[in-house]
SEVOFI-454258 format. One record per residue (C-alpha): x, y, z. Coordinates in steps of 0.1 Angstrom, whole numbers. Each point is the difference from the previous one (the first is absolute). Last residue first. Example, Ala and Ser with C-alpha at 12.3 -4.5 7.8 and 13.67 -1.06 7.14 Angstrom:
SEVOFI-454258
{X: 137, Y: -11, Z: 71}
{X: -14, Y: -34, Z: 7}
***
This chain:
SEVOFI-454258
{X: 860, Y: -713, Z: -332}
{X: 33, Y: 9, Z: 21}
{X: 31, Y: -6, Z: -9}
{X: 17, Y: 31, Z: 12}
{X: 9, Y: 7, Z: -40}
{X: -36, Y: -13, Z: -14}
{X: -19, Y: 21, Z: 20}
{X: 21, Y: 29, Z: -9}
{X: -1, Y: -7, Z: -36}
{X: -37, Y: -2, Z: 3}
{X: -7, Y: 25, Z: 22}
{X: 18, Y: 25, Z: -26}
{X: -22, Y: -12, Z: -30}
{X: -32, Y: 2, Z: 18}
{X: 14, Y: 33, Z: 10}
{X: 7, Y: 9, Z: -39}
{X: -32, Y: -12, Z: -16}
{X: -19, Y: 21, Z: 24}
{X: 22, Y: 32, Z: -6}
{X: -5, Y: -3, Z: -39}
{X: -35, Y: -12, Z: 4}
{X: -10, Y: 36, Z: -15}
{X: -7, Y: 11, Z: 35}
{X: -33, Y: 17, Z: -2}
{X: -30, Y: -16, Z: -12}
{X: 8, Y: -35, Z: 14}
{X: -17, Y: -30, Z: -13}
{X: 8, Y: -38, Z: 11}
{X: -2, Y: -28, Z: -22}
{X: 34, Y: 22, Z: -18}
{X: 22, Y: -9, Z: 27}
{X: 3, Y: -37, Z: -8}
{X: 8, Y: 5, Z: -34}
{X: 30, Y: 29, Z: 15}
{X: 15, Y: -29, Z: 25}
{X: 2, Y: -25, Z: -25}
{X: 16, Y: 27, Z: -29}
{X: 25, Y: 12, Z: 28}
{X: 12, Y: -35, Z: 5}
{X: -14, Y: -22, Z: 34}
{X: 23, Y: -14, Z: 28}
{X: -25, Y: -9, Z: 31}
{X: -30, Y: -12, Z: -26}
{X: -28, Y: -13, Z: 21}
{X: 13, Y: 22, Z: 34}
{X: 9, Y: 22, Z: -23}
{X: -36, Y: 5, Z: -16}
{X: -18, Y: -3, Z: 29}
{X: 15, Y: 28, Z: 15}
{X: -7, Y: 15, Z: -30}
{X: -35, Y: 2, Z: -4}
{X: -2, Y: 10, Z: 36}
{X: 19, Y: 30, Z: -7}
{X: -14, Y: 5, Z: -28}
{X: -35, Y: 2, Z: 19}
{X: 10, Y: 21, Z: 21}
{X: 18, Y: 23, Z: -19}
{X: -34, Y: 9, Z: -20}
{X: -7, Y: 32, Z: 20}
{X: 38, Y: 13, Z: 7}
{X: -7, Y: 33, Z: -14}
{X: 34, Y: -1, Z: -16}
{X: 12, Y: -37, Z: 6}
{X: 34, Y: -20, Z: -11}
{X: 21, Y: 33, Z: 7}
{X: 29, Y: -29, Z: 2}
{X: 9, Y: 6, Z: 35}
{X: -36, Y: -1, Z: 14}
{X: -11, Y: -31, Z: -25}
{X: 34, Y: -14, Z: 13}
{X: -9, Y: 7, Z: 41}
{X: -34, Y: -16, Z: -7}
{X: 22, Y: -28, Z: -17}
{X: 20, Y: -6, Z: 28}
{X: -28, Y: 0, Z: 26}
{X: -5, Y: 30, Z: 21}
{X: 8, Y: -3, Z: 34}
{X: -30, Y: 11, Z: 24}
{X: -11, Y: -34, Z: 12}
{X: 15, Y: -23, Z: -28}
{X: -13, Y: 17, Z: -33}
{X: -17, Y: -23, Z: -28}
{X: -33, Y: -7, Z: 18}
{X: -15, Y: 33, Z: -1}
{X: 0, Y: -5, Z: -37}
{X: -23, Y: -28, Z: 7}
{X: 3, Y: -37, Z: 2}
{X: -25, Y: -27, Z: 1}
{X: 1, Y: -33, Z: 11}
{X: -30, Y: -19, Z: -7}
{X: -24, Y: -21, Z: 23}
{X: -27, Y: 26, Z: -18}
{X: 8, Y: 19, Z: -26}
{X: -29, Y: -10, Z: -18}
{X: -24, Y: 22, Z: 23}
{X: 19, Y: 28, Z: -6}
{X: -9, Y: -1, Z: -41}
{X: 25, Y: 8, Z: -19}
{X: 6, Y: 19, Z: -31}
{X: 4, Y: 33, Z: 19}
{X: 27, Y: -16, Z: 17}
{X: 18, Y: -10, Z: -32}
{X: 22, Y: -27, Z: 12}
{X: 40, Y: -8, Z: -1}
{X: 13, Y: -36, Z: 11}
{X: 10, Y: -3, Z: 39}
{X: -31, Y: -17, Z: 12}
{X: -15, Y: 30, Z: -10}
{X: 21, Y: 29, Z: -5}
{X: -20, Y: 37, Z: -9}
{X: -5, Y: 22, Z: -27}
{X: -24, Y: 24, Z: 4}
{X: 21, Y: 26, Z: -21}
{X: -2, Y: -27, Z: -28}
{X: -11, Y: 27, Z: -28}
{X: -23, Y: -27, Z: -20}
{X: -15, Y: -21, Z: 22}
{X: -39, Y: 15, Z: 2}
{X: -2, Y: 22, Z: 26}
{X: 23, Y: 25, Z: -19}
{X: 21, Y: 15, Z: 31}
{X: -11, Y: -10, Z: 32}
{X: 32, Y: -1, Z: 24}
{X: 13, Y: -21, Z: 25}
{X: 21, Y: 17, Z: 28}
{X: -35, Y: 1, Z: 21}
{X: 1, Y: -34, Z: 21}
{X: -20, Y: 10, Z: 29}
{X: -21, Y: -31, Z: -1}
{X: -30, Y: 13, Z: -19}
{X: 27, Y: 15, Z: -22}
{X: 9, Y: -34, Z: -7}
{X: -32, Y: -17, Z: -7}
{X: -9, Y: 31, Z: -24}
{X: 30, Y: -14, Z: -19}
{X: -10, Y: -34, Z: 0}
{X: -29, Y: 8, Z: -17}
{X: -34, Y: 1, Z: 15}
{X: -31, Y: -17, Z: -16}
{X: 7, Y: -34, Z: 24}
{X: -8, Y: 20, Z: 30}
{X: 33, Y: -4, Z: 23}
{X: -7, Y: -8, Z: 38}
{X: 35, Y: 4, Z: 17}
{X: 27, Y: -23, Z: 16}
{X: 32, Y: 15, Z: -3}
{X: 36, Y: -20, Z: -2}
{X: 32, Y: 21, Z: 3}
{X: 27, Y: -6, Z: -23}
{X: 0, Y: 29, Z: -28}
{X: -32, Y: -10, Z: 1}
{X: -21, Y: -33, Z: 9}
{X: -36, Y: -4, Z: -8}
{X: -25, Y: -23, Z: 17}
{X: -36, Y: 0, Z: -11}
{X: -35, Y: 5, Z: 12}
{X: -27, Y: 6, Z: -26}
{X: -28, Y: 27, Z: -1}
{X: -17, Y: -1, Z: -30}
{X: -14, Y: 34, Z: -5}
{X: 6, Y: 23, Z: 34}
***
């Protein structure tokens, strides 16, 4: 091992202590730790199927090194269900045929989680500039565009953020 350093990492809530060399990304970090719902797409931070939540704002995993993510909070897709419920907008990318192959939903999911909890009551043209950091090769967006959309306006009608 190159560089060996000790760090502390928290995901989806539970803190690991692991030696991270400083050449790995965050994303190898993860998989080390069983985390495998993050994809590899570009590796280089175009297609945002790594990405992942740190400290709550949106990150390209592939863009970042483990070692920085340490005494951070990250969250993974694995993070968004509670135990084996689905979250609401897992269930709308579902209802809204918001994934085909399903390899870059991931990462929009992530993408926007963060995105309603910073905007909670966004317009069709937020929601579709935001979606188009991430690449998807199947859906058209359409779907995508409509379960953000749909969380949204359910979100906002229960009162939740």
């Amino acid at each position: 091992m190159h560089d060996p350093h000790l760090i502390t990492i928290t995901v989806n809530g539970t803190e690991h202590e692991v030696l991270a060399e400083s050449r790995r990304t965050l994303v190898d970090l993860l998989r080390e730790l069983g985390y495998t719902g993050t994809h590899l797409g570009c590796e280089h931070g175009i297609c945002g199927a790594c990405t992942v939540l740190v400290d709550g704002a949106p990150a390209r995993g592939c863009l970042v090194f483990g070692v920085q993510a340490d005494g951070r909070e990250v969250r993974t897709v694995e993070g968004l269900a509670d135990g084996g419920e689905l979250s609401d907008l897992q269930r709308a990318f579902a209802e809204h045929h918001g994934l085909q192959c399903g390899f870059c939903t991931p990462g929009f999911l992530m993408l926007a989680e963060a995105f309603l909890a910073e905007n909670p009551a966004p317009t069709r043209a937020e929601i579709r500039e935001v979606v188009a950091s991430n690449l998807c090769r199947c859906t058209g967006y359409q779907g995508i565009v409509d379960a953000i959309e749909d969380v949204a306006g359910k979100r906002a009608g229960s009162g939740r953020p």
